[in-house]
ROVEX-514329 format. One line per field, with one value per residue: x, y, z of N, C-alpha, C in turn. Coordinates in nm, 3 decimals. Atoms other than C-alpha are relative to their C-alpha. Last residue first. Example, Ala and Ser with C-alpha at 12.3 -4.5 7.8 and 13.67 -1.06 7.14 Angstrom:
BEGIN
n_c1 (-0.082_0.089)
n_c2 (-0.119_-0.119)
n_c3 (-0.006_0.000)
ca_c1 (1.367_1.230)
ca_c2 (-0.106_-0.450)
ca_c3 (0.714_0.780)
c_c1 (-0.077_0.090)
c_c2 (0.109_0.120)
c_c3 (0.073_0.000)
This chain:
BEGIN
n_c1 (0.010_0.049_0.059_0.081_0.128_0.080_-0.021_0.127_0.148_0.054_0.030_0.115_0.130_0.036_0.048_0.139_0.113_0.020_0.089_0.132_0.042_0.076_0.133_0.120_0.015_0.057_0.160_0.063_-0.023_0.102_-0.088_-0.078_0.033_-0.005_0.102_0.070_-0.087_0.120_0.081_0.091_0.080_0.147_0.103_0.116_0.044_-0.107_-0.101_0.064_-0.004_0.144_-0.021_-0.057_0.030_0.123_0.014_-0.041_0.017_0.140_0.018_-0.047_0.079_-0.008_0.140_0.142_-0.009_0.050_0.123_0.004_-0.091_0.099_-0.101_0.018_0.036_-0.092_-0.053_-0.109_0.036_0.095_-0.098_-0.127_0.026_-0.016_-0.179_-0.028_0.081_-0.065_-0.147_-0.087_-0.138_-0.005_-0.093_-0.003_0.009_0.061_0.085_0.078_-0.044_-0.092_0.140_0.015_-0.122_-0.042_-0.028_-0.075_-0.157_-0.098_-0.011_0.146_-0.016_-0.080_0.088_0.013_0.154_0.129_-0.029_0.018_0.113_0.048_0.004_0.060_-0.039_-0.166_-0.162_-0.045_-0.020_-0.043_0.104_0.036_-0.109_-0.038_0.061_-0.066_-0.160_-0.031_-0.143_-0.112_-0.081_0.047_-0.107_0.006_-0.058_0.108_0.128_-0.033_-0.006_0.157_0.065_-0.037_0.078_0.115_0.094_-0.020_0.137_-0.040_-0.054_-0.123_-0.081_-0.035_-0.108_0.063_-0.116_-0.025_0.003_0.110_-0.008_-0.010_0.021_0.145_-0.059_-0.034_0.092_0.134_0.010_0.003_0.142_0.084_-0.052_0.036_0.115_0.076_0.054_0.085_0.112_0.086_0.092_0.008_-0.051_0.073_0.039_-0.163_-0.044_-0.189_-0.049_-0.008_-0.101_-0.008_-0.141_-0.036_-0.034_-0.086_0.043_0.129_0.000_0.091_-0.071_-0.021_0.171_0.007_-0.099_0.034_0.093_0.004_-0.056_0.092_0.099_-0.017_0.017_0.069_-0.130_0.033_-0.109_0.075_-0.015_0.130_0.053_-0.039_0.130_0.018_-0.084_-0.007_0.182_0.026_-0.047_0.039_-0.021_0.085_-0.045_-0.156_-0.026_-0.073_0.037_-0.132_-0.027_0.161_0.075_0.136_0.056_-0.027_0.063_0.046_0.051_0.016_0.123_0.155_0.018_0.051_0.137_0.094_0.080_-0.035_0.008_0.005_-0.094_-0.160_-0.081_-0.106_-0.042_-0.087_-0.068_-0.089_-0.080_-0.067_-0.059_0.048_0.101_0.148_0.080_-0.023_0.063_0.109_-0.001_0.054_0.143_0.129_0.011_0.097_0.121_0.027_-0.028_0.110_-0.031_-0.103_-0.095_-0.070_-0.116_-0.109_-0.087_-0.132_-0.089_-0.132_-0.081_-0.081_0.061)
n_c2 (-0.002_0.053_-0.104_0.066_-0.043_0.118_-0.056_-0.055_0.067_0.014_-0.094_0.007_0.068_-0.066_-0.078_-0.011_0.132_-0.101_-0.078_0.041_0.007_-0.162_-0.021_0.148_-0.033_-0.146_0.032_0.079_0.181_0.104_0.126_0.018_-0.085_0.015_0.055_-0.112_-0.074_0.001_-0.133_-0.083_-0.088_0.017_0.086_0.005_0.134_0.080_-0.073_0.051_-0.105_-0.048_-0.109_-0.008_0.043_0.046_-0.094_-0.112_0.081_-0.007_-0.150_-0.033_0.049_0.084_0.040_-0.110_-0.083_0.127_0.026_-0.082_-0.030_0.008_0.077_-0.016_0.119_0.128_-0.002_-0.058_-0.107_0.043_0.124_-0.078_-0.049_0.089_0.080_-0.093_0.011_0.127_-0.032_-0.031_-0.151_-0.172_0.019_-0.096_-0.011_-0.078_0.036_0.059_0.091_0.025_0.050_0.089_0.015_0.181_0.043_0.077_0.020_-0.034_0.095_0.027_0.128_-0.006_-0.121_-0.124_-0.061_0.092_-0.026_-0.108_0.028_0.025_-0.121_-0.072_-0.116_-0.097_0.011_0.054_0.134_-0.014_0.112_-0.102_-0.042_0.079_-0.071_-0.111_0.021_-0.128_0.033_-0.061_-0.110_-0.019_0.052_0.141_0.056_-0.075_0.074_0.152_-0.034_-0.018_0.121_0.072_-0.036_0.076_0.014_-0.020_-0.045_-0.131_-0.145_-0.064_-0.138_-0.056_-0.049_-0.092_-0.069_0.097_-0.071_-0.016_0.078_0.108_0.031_0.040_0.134_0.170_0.027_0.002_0.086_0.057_-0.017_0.042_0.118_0.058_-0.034_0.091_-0.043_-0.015_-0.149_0.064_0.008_-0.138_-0.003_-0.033_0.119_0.101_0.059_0.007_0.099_-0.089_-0.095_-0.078_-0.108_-0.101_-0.162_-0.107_-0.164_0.023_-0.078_0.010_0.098_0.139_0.025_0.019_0.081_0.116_0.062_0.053_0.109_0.092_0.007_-0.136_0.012_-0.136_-0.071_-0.134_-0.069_-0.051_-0.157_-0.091_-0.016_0.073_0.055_-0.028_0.019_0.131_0.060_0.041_0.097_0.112_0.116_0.100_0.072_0.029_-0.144_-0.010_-0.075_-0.043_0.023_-0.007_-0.116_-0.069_-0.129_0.042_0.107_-0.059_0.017_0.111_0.038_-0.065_0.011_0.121_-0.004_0.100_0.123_0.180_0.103_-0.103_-0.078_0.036_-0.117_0.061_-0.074_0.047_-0.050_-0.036_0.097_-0.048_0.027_0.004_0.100_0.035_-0.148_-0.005_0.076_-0.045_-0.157_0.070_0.046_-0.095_-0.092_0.104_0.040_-0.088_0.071_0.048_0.164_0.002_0.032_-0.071_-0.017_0.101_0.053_-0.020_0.028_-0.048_0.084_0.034_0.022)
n_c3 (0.153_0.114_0.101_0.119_0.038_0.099_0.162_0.011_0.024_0.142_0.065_-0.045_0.107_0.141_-0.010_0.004_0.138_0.149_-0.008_-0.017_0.158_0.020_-0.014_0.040_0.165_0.033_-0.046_0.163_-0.072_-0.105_-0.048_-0.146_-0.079_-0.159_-0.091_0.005_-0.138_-0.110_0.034_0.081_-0.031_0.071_-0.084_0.081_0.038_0.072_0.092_0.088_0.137_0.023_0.005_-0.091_-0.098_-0.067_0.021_-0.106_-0.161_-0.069_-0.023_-0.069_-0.100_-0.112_0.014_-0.029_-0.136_-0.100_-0.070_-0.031_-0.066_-0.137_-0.013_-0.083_-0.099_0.006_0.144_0.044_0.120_0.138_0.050_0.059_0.116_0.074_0.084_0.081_0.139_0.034_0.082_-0.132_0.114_-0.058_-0.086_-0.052_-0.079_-0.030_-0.129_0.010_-0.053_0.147_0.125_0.048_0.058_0.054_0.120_0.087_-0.045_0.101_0.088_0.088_0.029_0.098_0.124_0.010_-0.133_0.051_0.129_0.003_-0.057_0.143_0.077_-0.009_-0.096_0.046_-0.089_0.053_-0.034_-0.105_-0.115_-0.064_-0.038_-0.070_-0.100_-0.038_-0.018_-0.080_-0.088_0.044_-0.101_-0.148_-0.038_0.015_0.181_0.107_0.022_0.094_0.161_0.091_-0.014_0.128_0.181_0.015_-0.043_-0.096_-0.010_-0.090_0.111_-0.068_-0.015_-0.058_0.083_-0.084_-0.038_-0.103_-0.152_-0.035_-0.123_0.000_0.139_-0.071_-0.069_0.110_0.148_-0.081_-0.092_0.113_0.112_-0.106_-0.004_0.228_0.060_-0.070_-0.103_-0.011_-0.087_-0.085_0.040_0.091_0.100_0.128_0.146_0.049_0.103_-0.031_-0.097_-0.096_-0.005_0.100_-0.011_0.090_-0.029_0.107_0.005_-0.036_-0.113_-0.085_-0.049_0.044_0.014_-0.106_-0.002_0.129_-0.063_-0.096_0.024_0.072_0.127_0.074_0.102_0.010_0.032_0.057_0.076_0.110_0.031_-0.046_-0.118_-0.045_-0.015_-0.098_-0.125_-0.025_-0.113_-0.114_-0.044_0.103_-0.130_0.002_0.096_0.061_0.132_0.125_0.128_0.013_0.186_0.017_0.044_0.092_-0.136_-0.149_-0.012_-0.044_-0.164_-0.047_0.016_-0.080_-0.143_-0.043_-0.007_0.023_-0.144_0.044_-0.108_-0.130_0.038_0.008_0.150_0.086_0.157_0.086_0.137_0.006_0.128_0.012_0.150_0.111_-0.045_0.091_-0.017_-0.194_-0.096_0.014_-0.087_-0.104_-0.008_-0.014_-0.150_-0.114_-0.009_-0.084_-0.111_0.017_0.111_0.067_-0.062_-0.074_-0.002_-0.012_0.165_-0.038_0.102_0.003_0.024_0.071_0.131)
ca_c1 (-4.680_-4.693_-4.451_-4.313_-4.045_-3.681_-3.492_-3.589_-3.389_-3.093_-3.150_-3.134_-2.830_-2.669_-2.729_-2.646_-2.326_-2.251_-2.340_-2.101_-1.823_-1.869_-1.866_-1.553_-1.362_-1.446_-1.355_-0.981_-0.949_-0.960_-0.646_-0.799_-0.934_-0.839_-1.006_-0.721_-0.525_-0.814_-0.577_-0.362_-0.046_0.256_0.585_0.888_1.132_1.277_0.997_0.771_1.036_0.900_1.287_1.186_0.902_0.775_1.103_1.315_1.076_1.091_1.456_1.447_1.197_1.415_1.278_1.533_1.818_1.649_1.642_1.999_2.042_1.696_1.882_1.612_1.671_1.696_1.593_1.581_1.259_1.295_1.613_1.402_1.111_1.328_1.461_1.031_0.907_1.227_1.162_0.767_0.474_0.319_0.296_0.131_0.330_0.371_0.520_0.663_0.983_0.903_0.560_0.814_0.675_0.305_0.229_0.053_0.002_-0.287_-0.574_-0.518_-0.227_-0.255_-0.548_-0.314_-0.443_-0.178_0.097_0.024_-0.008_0.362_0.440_0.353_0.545_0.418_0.212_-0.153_-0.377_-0.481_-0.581_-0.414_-0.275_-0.600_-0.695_-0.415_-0.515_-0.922_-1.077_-1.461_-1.772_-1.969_-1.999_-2.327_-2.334_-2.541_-2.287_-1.998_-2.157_-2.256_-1.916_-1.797_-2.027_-1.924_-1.554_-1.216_-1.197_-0.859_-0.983_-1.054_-1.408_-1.474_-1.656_-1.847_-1.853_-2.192_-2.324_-2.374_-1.990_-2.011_-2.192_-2.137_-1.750_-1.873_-2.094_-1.928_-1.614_-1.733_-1.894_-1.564_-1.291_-1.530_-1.538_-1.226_-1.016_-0.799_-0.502_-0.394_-0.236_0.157_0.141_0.071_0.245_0.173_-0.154_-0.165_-0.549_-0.639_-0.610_-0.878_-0.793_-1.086_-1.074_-1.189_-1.317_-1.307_-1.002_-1.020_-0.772_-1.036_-1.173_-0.813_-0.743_-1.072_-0.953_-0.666_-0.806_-1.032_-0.730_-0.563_-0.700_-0.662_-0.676_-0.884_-0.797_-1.033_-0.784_-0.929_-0.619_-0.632_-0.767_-0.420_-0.215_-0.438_-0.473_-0.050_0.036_-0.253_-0.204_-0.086_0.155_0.134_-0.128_-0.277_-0.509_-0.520_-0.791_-0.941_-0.581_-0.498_-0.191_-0.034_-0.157_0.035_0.297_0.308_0.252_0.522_0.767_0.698_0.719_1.061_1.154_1.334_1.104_1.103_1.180_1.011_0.690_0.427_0.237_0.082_-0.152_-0.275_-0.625_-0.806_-1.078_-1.212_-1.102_-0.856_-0.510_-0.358_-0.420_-0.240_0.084_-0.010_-0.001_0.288_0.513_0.402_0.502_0.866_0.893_0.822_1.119_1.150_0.808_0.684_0.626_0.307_0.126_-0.186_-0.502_-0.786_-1.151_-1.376_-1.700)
ca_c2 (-0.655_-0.670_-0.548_-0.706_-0.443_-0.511_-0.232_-0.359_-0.618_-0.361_-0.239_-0.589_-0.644_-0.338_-0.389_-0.735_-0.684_-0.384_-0.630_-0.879_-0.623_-0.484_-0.840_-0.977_-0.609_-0.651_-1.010_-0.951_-0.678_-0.337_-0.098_0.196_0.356_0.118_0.136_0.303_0.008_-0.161_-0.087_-0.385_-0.401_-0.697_-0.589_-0.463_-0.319_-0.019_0.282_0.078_0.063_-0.143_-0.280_-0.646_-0.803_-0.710_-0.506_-0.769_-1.036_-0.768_-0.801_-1.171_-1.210_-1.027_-0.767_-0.534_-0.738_-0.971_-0.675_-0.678_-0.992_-0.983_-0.819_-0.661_-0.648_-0.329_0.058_0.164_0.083_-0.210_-0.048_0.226_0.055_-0.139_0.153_0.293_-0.002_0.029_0.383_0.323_0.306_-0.011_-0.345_-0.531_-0.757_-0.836_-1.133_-1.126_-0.952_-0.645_-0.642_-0.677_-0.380_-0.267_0.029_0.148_0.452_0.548_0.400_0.604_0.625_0.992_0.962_0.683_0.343_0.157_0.350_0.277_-0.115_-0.040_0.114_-0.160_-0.401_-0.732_-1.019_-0.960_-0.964_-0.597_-0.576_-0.346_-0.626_-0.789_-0.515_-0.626_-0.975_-0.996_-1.296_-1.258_-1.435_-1.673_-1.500_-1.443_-1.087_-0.995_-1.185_-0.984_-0.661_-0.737_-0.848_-0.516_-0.296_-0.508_-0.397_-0.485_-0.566_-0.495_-0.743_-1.114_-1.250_-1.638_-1.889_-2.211_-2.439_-2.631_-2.340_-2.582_-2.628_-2.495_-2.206_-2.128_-2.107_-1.909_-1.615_-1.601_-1.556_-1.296_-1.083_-1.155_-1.011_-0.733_-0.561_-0.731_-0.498_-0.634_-0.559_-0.942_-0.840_-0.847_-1.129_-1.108_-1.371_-1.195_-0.954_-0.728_-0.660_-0.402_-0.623_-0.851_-1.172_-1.444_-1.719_-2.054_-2.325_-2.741_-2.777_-3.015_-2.982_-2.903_-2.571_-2.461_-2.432_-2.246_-2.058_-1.975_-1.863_-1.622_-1.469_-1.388_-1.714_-1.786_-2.185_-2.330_-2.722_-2.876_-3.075_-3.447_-3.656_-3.773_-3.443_-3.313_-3.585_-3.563_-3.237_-3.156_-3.146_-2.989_-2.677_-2.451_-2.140_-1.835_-1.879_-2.206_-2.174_-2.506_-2.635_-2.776_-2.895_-3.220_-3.175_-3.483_-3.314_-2.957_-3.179_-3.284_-2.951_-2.790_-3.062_-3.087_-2.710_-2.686_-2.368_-2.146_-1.804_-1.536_-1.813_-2.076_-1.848_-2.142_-1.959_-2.209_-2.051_-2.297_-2.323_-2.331_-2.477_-2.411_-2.519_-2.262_-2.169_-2.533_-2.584_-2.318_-2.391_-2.785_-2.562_-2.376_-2.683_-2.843_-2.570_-2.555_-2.908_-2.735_-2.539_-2.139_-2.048_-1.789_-1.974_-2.146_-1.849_-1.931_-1.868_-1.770_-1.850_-1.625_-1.608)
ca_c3 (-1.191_-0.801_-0.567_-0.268_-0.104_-0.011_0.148_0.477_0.453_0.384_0.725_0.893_0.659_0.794_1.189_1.157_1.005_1.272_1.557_1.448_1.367_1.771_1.844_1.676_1.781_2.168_2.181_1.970_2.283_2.114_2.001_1.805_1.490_1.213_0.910_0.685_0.769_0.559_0.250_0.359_0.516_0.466_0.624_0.492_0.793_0.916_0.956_1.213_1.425_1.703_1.800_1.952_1.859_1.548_1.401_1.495_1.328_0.983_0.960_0.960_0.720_0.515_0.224_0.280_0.298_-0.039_-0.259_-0.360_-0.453_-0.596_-0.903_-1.144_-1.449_-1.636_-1.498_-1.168_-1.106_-0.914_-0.684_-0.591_-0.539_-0.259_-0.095_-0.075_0.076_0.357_0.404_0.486_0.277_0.435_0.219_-0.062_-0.272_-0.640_-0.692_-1.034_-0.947_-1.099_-0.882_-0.551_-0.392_-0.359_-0.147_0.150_0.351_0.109_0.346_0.619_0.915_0.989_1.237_1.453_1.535_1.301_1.459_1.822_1.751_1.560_1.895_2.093_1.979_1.856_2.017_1.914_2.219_2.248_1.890_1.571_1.399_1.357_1.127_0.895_0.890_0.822_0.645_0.537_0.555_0.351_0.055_-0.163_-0.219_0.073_0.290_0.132_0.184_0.560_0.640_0.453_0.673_1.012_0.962_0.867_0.509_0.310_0.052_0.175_0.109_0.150_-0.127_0.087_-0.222_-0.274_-0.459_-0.753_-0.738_-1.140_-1.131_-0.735_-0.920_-1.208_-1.062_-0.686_-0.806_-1.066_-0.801_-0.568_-0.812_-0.955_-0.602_-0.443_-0.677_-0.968_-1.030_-1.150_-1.441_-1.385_-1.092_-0.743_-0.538_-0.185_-0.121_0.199_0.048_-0.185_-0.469_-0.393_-0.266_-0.274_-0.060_-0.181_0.073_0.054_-0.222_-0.446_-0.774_-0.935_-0.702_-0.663_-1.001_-1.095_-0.774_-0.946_-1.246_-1.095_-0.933_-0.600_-0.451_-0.087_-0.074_0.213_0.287_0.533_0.790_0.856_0.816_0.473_0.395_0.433_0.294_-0.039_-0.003_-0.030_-0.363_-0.521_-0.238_-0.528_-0.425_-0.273_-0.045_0.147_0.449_0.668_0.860_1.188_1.240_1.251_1.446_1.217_0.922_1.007_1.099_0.713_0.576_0.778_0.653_0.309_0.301_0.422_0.379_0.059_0.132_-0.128_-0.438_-0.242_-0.223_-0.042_0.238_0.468_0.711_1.015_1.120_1.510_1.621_1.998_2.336_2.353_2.522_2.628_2.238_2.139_2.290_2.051_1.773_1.890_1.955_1.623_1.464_1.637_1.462_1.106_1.136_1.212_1.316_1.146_0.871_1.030_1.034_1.308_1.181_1.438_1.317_1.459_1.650)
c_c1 (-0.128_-0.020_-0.095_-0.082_-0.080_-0.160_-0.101_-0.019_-0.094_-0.082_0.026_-0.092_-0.165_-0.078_-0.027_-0.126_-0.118_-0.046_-0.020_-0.114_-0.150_-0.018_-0.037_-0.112_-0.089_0.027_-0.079_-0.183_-0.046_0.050_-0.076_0.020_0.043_-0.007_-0.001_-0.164_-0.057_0.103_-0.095_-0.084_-0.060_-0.085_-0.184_-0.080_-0.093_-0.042_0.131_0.045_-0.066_0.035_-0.179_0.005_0.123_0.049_-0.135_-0.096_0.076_-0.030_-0.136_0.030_0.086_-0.080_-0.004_-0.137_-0.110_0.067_0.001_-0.145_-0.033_0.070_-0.068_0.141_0.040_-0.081_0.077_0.095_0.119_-0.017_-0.092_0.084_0.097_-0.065_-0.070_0.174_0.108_-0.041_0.047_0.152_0.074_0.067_0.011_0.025_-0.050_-0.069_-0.002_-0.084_-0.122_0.055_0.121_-0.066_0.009_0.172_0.042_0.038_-0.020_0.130_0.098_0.066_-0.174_0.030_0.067_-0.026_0.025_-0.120_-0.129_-0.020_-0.071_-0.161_-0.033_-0.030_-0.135_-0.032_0.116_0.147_0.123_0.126_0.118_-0.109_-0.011_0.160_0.017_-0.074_0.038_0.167_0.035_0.125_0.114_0.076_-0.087_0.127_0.012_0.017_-0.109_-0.067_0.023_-0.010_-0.123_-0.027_0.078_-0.105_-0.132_-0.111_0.054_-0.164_0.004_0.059_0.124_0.064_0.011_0.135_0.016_0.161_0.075_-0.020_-0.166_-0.006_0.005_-0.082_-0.094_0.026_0.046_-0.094_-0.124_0.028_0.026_-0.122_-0.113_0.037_-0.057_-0.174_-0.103_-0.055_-0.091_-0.072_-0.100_-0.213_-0.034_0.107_-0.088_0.016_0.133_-0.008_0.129_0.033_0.028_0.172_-0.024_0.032_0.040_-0.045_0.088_-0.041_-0.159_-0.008_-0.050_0.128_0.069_-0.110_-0.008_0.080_-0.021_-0.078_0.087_0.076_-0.119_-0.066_0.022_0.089_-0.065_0.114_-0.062_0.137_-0.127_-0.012_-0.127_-0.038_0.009_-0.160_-0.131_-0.011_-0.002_-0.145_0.018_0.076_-0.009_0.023_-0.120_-0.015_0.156_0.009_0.122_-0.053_0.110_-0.012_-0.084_-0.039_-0.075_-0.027_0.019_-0.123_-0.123_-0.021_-0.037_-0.166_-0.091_-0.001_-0.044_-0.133_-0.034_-0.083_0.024_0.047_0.036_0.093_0.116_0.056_0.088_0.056_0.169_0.029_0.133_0.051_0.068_0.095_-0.022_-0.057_-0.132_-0.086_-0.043_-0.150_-0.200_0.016_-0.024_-0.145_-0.140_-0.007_-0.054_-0.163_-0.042_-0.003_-0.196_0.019_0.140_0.047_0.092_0.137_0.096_0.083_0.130_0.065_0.127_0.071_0.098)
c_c2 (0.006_0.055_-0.138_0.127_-0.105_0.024_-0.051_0.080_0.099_-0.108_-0.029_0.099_-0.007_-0.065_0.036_0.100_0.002_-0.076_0.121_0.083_-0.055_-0.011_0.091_0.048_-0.108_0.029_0.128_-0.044_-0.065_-0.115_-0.099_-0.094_-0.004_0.123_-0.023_0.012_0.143_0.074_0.019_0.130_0.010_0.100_0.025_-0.045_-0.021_-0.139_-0.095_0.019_-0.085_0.105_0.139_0.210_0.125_0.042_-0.024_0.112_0.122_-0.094_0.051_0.153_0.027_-0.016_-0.120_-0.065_0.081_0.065_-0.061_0.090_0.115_0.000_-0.037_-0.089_0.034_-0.075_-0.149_0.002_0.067_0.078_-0.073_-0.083_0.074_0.014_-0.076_-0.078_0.073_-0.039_-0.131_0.046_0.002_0.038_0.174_0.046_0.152_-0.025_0.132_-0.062_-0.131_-0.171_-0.032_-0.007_-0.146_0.011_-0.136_-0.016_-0.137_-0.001_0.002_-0.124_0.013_-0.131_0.013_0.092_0.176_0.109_0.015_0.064_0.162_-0.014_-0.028_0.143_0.079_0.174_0.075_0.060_-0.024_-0.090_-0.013_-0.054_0.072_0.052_-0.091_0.056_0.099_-0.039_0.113_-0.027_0.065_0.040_-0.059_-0.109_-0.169_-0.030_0.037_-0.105_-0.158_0.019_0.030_-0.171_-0.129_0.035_-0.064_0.073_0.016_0.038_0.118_0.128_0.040_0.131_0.130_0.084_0.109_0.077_-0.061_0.068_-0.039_-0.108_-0.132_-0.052_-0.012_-0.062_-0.155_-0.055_-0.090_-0.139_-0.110_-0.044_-0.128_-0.175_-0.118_0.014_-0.163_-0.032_0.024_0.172_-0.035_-0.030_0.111_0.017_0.059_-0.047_0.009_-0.117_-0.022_-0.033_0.082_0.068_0.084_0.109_0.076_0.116_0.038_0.167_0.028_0.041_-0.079_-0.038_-0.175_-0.144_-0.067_-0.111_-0.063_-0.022_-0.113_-0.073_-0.113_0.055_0.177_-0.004_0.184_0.065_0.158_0.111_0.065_0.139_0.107_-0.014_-0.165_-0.041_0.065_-0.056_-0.111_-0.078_-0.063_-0.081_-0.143_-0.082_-0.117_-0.110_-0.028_0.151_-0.004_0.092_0.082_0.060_0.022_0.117_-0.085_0.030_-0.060_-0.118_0.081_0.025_-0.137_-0.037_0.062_-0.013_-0.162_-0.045_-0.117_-0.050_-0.104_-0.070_0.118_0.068_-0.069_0.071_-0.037_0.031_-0.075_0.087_0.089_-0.033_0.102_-0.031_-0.039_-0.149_0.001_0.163_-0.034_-0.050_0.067_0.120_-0.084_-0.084_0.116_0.071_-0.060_0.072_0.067_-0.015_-0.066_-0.108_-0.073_-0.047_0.090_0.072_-0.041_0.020_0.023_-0.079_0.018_-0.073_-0.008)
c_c3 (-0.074_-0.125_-0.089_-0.078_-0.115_0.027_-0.107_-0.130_-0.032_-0.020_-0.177_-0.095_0.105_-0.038_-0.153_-0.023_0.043_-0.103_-0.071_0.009_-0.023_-0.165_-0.022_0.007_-0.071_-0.166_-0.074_0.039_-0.096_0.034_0.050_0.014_0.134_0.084_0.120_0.081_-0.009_0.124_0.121_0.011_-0.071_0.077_-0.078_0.070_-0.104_-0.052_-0.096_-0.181_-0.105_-0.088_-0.001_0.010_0.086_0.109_0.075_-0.017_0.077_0.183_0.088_0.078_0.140_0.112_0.123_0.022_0.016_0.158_0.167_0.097_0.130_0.109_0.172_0.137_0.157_0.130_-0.034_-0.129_-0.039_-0.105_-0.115_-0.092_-0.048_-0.129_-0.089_-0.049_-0.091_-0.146_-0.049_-0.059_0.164_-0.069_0.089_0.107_0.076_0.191_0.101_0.155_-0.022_-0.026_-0.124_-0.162_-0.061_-0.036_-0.032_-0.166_-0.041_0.027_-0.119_-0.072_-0.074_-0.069_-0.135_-0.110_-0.031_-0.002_-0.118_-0.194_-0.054_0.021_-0.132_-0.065_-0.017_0.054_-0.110_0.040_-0.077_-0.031_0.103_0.132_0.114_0.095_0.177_0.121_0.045_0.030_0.015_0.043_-0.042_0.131_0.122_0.099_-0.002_-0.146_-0.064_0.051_-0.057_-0.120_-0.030_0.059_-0.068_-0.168_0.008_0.085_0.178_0.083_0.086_-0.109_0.029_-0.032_0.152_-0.096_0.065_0.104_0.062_0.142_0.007_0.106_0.013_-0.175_0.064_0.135_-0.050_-0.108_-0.047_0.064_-0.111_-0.084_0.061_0.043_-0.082_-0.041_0.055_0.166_0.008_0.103_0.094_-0.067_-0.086_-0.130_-0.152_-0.086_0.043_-0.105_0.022_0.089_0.096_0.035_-0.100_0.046_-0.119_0.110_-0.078_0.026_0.094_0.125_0.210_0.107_-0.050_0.024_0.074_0.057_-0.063_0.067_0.068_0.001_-0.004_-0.134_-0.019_-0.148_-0.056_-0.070_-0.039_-0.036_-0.131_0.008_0.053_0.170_0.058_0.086_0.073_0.163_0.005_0.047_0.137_0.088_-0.050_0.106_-0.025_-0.111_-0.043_-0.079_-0.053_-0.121_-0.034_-0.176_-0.044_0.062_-0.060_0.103_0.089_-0.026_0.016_0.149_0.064_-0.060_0.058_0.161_0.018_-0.001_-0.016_0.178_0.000_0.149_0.115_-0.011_0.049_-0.129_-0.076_-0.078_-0.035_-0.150_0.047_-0.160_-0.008_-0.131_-0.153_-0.051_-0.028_-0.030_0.144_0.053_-0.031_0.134_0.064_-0.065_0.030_0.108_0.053_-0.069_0.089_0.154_0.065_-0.040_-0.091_0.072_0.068_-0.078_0.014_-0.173_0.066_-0.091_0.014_-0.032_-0.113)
């Protein structure tokens, strides 16, 4: 019942995209998108390139963060991708919305957020509700609008179809699943009683791209260095914050302790290690179970 998301910048050139999204293809039958995160300044890459093979797959669709997808829908609708951009603000979605995107994701704060800016601390509560108010305003509904805010069970898919969404995106709780291909001890980690919702923090926010992220020793160096008074020197940052760092820390070392790595607030939701089947259906059947029970909430009355 889900939509997997590959993230295209984990492979290292566009080319070794293709590869895995045609690897994926030999695995599943069903639709599949690609994530596209466009932070140049965090991540120089060739984005013309991974957007162009990710039109050439066609892909069932592509999620956009980070940066505007304006200069790609053309291309990507061209070939038959539906463009979804995840929206940290109102005003990016607004953005989104004209420049013609076919789903909005809304990014509360609580979420492994990337790209936040000084003002954007706002929760998935307020962020969503207001969503939902102006952009079903102006689409005439027509615009399917998508949840993403540190969610990870069947309550908050039942909250955000009750409110008007039409479903949710999930990342961090994904982590914590049989299937997903990094060490085992960061799996363990995740899953254990002491791991709540207050082992993360945001780094980056001096830097104008506010990022959220486990509390670990690595978070912590690099608030050190932001708050230390004066400009910031990304120099100095950028070993800590290395994509490269973090990949050893996936696959090879499982120190969860040395590396940055995106974590939302829903890591306080995980409880154990299921099969990505067994977590899909046990959310499914918690959504149904709430909005059955908040049907019954509802009562004709007469005046």
């Amino acid at each position: 019942g889900g939509l997997g998301i590959l993230t295209g910048l984990t492979q290292p050139s566009p080319e070794d995209l293709r590869q895995e999204i045609r690897r994926c293809r030999t695995m599943t039958d069903k639709p599949f998108g690609v994530n596209l995160t466009i932070l140049p300044m965090l991540i120089p890459a060739d984005y013309d390139g991974y957007a162009r093979v990710i039109a050439e797959e066609r892909v069932a669709m592509v999620e956009v963060a980070g940066g505007s997808p304006k200069k790609y829908i053309g291309l990507w609708h061209e070939h038959g991708v539906k463009v979804l951009h995840k929206s940290a603000t109102l005003r990016h979605a607004e953005k989104a919305v004209e420049a013609g995107v076919d789903l909005i994701e809304i990014v509360g704060y609580e979420a492994s957020i990337a790209g936040g800016q000084p003002g954007d601390e706002i929760g998935l509560w307020v962020a969503l509700t207001k969503a939902l108010n102006v952009i079903h305003a102006k689409t005439g509904g027509r615009l399917p609008i998508v949840a993403s805010g540190a969610s990870g069970t069947g309550r908050q898919l039942a909250a955000a179809i009750a409110m008007g969404a039409a479903g949710i995106t999930m990342a961090t709780r994904f982590l914590a699943t049989q299937e997903a291909p990094i060490h085992s001890a960061i799996k363990e980690k995740l899953a254990e009683p002491a791991t709540d919702e207050r082992c993360t923090t945001i780094v980056l926010s001096q830097l104008s791209n506010a990022t959220r992220v486990f509390k670990n020793k690595v978070a912590g160096e690099i608030r050190d260095i932001e708050f230390a008074g004066g400009p910031v020197d990304f120099s100095r940052v950028a070993p800590l914050a290395s994509g490269k760092r973090s990949k050893e820390m996936w696959q090879q070392s499982g120190d969860w302790d040395d590396a940055m790595w995106s974590c939302g607030q829903s890591v306080g939701l995980i409880e154990d290690v299921p099969s990505c089947k067994d977590l899909l259906r046990r959310i499914v059947a918690e959504a149904e179970a709430q909005l059955q029970g908040g049907a019954a909430c509802v009562t004709s009355s007469k005046l």
